[in-house]
ZAMARGU-4260 file (C-alpha; in steps of 0.2 Angstrom, whole numbers, plus 5000, padded with zeros to 4 digits):
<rodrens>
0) 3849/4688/5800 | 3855/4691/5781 | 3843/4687/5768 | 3856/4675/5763 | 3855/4663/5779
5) 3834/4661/5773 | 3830/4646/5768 | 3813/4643/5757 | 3805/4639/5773 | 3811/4652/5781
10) 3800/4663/5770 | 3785/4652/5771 | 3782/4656/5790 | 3786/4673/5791 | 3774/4676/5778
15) 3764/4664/5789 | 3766/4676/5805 | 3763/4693/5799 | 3746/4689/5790 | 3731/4680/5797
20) 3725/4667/5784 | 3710/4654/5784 | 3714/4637/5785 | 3710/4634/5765 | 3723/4648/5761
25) 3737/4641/5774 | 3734/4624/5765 | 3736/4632/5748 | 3753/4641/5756 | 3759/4623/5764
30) 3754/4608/5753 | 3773/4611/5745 | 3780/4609/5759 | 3788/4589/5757 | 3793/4596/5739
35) 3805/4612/5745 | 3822/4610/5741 | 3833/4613/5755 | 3849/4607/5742 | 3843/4622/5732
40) 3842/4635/5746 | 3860/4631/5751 | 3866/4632/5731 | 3860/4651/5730 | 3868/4655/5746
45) 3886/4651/5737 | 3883/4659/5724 | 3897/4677/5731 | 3909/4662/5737 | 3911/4653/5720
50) 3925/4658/5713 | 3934/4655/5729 | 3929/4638/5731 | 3936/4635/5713 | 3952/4642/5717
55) 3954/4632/5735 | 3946/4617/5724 | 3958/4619/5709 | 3974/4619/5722 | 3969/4604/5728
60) 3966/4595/5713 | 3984/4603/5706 | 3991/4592/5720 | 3985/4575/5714 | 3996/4573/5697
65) 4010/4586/5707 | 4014/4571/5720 | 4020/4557/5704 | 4025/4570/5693 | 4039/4579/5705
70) 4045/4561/5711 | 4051/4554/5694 | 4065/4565/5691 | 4073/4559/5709 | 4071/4543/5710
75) 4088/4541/5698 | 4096/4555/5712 | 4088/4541/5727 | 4097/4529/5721 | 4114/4537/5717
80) 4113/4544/5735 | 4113/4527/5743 | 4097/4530/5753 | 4089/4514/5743 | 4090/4505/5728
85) 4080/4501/5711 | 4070/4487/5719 | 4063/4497/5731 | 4058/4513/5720 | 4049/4502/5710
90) 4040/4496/5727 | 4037/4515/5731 | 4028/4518/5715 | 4018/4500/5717 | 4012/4507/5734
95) 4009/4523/5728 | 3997/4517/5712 | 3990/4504/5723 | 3983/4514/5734 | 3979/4527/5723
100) 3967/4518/5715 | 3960/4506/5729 | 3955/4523/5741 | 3940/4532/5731 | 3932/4515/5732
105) 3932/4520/5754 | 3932/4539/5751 | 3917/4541/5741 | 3906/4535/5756 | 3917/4543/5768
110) 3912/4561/5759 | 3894/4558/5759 | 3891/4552/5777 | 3904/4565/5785 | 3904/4580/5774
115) 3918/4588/5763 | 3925/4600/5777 | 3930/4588/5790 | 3937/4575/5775 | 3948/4588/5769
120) 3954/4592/5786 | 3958/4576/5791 | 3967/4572/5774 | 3977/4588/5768 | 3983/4586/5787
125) 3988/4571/5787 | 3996/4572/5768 | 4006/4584/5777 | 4015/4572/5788 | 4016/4560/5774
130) 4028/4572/5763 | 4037/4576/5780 | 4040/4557/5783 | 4046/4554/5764 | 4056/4568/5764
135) 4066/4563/5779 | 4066/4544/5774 | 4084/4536/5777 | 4083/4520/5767 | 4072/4511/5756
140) 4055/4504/5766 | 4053/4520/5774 | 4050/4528/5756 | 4040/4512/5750 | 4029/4516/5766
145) 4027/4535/5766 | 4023/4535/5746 | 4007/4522/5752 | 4005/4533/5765 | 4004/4550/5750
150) 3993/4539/5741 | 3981/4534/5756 | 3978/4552/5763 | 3979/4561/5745 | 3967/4547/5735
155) 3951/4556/5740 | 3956/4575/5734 | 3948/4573/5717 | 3933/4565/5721 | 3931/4579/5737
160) 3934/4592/5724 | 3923/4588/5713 | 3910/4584/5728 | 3912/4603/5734 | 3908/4610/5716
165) 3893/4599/5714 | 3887/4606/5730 | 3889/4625/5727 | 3885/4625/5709 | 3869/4621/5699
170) 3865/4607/5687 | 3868/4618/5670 | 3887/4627/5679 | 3892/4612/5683 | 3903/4605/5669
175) 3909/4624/5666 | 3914/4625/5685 | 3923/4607/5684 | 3931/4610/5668 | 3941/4624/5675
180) 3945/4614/5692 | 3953/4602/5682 | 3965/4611/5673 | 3977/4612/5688 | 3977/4593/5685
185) 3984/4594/5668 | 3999/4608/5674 | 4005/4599/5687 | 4013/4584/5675 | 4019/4595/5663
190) 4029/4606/5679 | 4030/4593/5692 | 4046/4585/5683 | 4056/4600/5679 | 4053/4606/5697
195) 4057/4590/5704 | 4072/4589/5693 | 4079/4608/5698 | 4076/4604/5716 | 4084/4591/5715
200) 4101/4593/5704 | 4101/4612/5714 | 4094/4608/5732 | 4092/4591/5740 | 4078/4577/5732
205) 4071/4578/5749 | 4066/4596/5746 | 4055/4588/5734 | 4042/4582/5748 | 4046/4596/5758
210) 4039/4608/5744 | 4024/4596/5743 | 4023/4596/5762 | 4022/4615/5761 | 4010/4617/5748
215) 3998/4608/5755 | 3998/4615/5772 | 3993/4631/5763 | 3978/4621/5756 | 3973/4616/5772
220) 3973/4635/5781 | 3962/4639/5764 | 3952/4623/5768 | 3950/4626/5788 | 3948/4644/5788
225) 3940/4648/5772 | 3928/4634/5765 | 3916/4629/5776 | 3905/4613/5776 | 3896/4612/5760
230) 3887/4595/5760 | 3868/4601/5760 | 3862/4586/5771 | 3873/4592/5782 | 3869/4610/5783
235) 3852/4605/5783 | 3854/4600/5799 | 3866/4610/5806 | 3859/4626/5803 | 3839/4624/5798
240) 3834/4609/5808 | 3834/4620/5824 | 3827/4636/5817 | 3813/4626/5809 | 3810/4618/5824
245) 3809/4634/5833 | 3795/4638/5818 | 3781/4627/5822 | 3786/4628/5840 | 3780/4645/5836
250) 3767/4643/5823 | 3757/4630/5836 | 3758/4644/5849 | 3748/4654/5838 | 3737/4643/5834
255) 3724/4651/5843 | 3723/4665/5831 | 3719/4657/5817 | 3705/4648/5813 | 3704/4631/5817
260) 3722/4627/5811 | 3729/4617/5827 | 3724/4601/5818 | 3735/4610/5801 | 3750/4612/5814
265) 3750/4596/5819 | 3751/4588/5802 | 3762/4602/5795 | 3774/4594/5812 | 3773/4577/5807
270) 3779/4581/5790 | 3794/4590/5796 | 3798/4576/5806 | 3799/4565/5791 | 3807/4578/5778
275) 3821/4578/5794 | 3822/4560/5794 | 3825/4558/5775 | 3840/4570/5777 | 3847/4564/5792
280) 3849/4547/5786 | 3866/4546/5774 | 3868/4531/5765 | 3875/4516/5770 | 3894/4513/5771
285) 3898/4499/5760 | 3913/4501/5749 | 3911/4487/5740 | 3895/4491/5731 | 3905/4501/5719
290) 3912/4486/5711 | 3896/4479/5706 | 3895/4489/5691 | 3910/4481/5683 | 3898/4465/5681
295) 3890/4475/5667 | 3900/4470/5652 | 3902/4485/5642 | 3911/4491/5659 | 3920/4479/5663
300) 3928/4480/5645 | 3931/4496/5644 | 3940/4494/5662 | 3949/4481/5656 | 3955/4491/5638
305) 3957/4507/5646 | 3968/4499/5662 | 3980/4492/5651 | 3983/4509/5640 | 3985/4521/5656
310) 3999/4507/5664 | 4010/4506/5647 | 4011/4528/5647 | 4010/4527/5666 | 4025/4514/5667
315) 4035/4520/5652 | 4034/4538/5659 | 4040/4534/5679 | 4055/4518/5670 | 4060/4531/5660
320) 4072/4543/5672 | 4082/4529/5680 | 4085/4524/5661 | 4092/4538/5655 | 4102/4540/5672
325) 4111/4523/5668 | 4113/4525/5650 | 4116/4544/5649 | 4126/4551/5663 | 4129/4568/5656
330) 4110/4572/5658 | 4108/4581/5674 | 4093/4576/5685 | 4086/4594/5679 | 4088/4591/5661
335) 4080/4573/5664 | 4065/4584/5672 | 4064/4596/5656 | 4064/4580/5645 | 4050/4570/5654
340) 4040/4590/5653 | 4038/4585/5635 | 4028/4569/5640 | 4018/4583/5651 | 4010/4593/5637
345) 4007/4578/5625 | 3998/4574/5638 | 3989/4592/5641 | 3985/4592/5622 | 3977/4572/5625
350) 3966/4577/5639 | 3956/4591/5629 | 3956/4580/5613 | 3949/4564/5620 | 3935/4572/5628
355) 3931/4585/5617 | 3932/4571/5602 | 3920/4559/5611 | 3907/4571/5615 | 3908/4576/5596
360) 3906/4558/5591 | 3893/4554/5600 | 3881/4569/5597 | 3885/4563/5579 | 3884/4545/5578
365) 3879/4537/5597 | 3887/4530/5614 | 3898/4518/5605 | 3906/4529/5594 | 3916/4536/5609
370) 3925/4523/5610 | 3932/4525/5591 | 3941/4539/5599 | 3948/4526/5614 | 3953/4511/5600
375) 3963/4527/5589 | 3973/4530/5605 | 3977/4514/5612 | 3983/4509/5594 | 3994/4524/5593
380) 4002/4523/5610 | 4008/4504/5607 | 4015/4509/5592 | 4022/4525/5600 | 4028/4515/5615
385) 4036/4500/5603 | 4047/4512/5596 | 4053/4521/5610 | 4058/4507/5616 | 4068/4501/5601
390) 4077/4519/5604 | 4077/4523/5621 | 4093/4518/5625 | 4104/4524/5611 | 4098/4542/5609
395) 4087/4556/5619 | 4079/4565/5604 | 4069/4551/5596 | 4061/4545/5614 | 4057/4564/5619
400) 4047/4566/5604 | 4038/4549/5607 | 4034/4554/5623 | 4023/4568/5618 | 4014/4554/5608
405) 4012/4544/5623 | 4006/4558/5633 | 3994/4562/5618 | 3987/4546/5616 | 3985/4539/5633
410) 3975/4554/5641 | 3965/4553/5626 | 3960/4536/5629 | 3956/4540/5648 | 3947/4554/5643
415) 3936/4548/5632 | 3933/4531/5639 | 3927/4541/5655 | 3914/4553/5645 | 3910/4534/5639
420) 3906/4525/5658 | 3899/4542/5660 | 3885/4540/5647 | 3882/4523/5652 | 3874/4530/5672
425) 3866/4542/5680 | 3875/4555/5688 | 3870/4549/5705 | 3880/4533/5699 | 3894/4542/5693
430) 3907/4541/5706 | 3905/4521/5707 | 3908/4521/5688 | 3924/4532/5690 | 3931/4523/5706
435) 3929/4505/5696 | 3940/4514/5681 | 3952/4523/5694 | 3954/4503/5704 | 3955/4493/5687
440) 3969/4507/5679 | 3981/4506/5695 | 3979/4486/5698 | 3987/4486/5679 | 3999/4499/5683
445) 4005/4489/5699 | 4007/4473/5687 | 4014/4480/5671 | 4028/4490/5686 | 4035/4473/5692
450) 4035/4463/5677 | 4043/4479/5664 | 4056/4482/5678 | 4061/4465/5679 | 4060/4461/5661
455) 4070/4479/5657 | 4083/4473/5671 | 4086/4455/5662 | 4083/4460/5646 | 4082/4476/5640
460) 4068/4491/5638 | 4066/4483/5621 | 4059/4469/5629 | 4050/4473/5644 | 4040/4490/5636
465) 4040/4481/5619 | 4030/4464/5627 | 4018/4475/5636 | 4014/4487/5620 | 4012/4469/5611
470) 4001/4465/5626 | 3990/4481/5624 | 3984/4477/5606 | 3980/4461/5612 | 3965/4468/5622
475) 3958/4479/5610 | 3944/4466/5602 | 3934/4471/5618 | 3935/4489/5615 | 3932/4483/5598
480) 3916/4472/5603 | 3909/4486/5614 | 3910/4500/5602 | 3900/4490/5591 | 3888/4485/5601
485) 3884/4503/5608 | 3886/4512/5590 | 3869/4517/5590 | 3864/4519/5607
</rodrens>
C-alpha cells in the first residue's frame, strides 16, 4: 500500500502495533481521535492529480456558455431552412433559460448525496444525446424540447465543477484554482458565435450540435476514466470504513498484550461507530430550502436588480441575429457570428472588472459598497442598450460597438452582485445564495424573451428593448436601498 492511500488513522494504529504502550500513553495517542480529518487526508492525496482535475474541470465549465453562444448565430439559418419558425426559436431559448436556472436548485443536493463522479456520468451522457436529438430535429417542438433537454442535463456542470475543485484543493488554493476554471467560461461566448456562424454558413447548422455532442463525449471519457470520485464522505466510506474496521478488529485481538487496554478498545470502537455515522449520513434532499434565503431582503433585492440587468444583455444578445438577418441580408450567418464575438469580449473584459472592482471596494469602504460597482453597470447597460436600439436597424457599426458595452456592463453587474450574496453567507451557504441568483436571472430572461419578441414583432426593436431598458432603471432604488444600508458592514 502507497504512502499516499494512508489516511491519518492509518498512521495512528500502526504506530499502535509496532510498540507496546501503557494505557495513559495509548490515551494520550487516541483522545484525537473524533477530531481527525478524513476531508484533509483525502485533499493531500490529490495533490499529483491537480492540475488534471483543472483541465477536465475547465472543459466542462467551457461547455456551459458554448451551448447558448454557438446556437445564436443559426437560429436566423433555422428559420430560412424551413425546419421551424421565430415563434418557436423564441420557445427553444425559453426552455433553455428556464431550465438552466431552475436545475442547480435540484443538482446542488444531488452532488452532495451521490458524489461528483457518478453526477458527471450520468449528465455529460445524457448531454450527449440531447445535442444528437437537437441536431437531428425536423421542425419546431422537437428543438424547443431537446434545448430543455441541453438545459436539464448541462445545468449542474458549473456547480459539479466547482464541487470537484473544493474537494481536491485547500481553503487558501481554492479561489486561485476556481479562478482558472473559470476562464473557459468567459472563452466560450466570445468563440461560441463565430463557430456557430462558420459552421453554419460553410457546413450544415445541425453540425453545430453535433460539434457539441462531440465535445462532450470527450469530457465524459476524461470524466469516466480519469477522475475518479472525489466527494470525501464518500471516499470515507468507500475506502477507509473497511480498513479501519479491519483496525480495531485487529487492535482488540491484541488486546492481551497490553495492559489493561480492552476496556480503551472498546470505547475507541464506540467512537468509530459514531465518527462512521456522521459521515455516512448526507444531508437531506429538499430543493426547496435553497429559496429561503431570498426572504432575507438585501437578497431578494439584489435578485431582483441583478435578474433584470443579465435578461436585458441576455435577450438583446440571442434577438439580435435574426434582426440583422431580416434587416441586412448581405451579412452572412459567419459574419453575423463575428459581429456578436464583439459582445463576447466586452463581456470577457466585464467579468474580471466586476469582480475585481467589488473586492477592491469593499476591503476599502464595506459590504455595501459592492454594489456601487452593480448600480454603475445596470445604468450603463440601459443606456447602452437604448441606443442600440434606436440604431439597430439602420446600421451594423454603431450596434456592434454597443455591444461590447453591453457585454462589459452586464457581467460586471453579475459579477459583483455575486462576490456581494457571497459576503453575505458562509461558504457552506454559498451554493443556496448562487442557485437563488442563477433561478431569479433566468425567470427574468424567460419574461423579458416573450414580451421584447412580441413587442420587436408589432412594433419595432425600438420599442420592445427600448421599454425593458426603461424598465431596468426602474428597479434600481433597491439596489440603491441595499447599498446603503450595507455601506459599512
Amino acid at each position: 500500500m502507497s504512502s499516499s492511500d494512508y489516511s491519518p488513522i492509518d498512521v495512528l494504529y500502526d504506530d499502535i502495533y509496532e510498540n507496546e504502550y501503557s494505557e495513559s500513553e495509548l490515551r494520550n495517542k487516541t483522545s484525537s481521535l473524533n477530531s481527525l480529518s478524513l476531508k484533509e487526508g483525502t485533499i493531500d492525496r490529490w495533490k499529483t492529480k491537480r492540475k488534471l482535475f483543472l483541465f477536465i474541470c475547465g472543459f466542462i465549465v467551457f461547455l456551459i456558455p458554448l451551448t447558448s453562444a454557438i446556437y445564436v448565430p443559426t437560429m436566423p439559418v433555422i428559420v430560412g431552412k424551413g425546419v421551424t419558425t421565430q415563434t418557436y426559436i423564441v420557445l427553444s431559448l425559453c426552455s433553455f433559460t428556464l431550465f438552466t436556472g431552475l436545475m442547480p436548485l435540484f443538482y446542488g443536493p444531488l452532488l452532495d448525496r451521490f458524489g461528483r463522479k457518478k453526477f458527471l456520468f450520468s449528465t455529460l451522457l445524457a448531454f450527449v444525446g440531447a445535442n444528437i436529438m437537437a441536431g437531428s430535429s425536423i421542425e419546431g417542438i422537437t428543438l424547443t424540447i431537446s434545448r430543455g433537454f441541453q438545459a436539464i442535463t448541462n445545468g449542474g456542470f458549473m456547480i459539479a465543477a466547482t464541487s470537484v475543485i473544493a474537494d481536491v484543493y485547500p481553503p487558501n488554493q481554492r479561489g486561485t484554482a476556481i479562478g482558472i476554471v473559470m476562464v473557459p467560461a468567459m472563452i466560450g461566448p466570445a468563440i461560441g458565435p463565430a463557430i456557430g456562424g462558420f459552421l453554419s454558413q460553410y457546413v450544415s447548422w445541425r453540425s453545430t450540435f453535433y460539434l457539441l455532442a462531440l465535445l462532450s463525449l470527450i469530457v465524459w471519457a476524461l470524466v469516466t476514466f480519469k477522475l475518479p470520485e472525489t466527494h470525501p464522505r464518500i471516499i470515507t466510506e468507500e475506502k477507509y470504513f473497511n480498513k479501519l474496521q479491519q483496525n480495531f478488529e485487529n487492535a482488540k485481538n491484541m488486546g492481551e498484550l497490553f495492559t489493561e487496554t480492552s476496556e480503551l478498545l472498546d470505547s475507541m470502537d464506540n467512537e468509530f461507530e459514531e465518527l462512521k455515522l456522521n459521515f455516512k449520513d448526507p444531508p437531506p434532499f429538499n430543493p426547496l430550502n435553497t429559496l429561503k434565503i431570498i426572504l432575507h431582503w438585501p437578497i431578494a433585492f439584489c435578485c431582483i436588480t441583478n435578474g433584470f440587468t443579465f435578461a436585458l444583455m441576455f435577450v438583446v444578445i440571442n434577438l439580435w441575429p435574426q434582426i440583422i438577418e431580416n434587416n441586412f441580408p448581405d451579412v452572412s450567418s459567419f459574419e453575423s457570428g463575428l459581429l456578436i464575438t464583439v459582445y463576447g469580449a466586452g463581456a470577457i473584459v466585464g467579468s474580471l472588472v466586476g469582480g475585481k472592482a467589488a473586492d477592491k471596494l469593499k476591503i476599502k469602504y464595506g459590504k455595501g459598497a459592492m454594489l456601487s460597482c452593480s448600480l454603475i453597470s445596470s445604468i450603463g447597460i440601459s443606456v447602452s442598450t437604448f441606443i442600440f436600439s434606436i440604431f439597430v436597424e439602420d446600421m451594423i457599426t454603431i450596434p456592434t460597438i454597443l455591444s461590447f458595452f453591453i457585454g462589459f456592463f452586464g457581467m460586471s453587474n453579475r459579477n459583483s452582485t455575486v462576490s456581494f450574496l457571497l459576503s453575505m453567507f458562509p461558504p457552506e451557504k454559498s451554493g443556496a445564495a448562487t442557485a437563488t441568483l442563477l433561478l431569479t436571472q433566468f425567470s427574468v430572461v424567460v419574461v423579458e424573451l416573450i414580451f421584447i419578441s412580441i413587442l420587436n414583432s408589432l412594433y419595432s426593436p425600438l420599442v420592445g428593448f427600448g421599454t425593458f431598458s426603461i424598465i431596468n432603471m426602474l428597479v434600481l432604488p433597491f439596489c440603491i436601498y441595499t447599498m446603503i444600508k450595507k455601506w459599512k458592514e
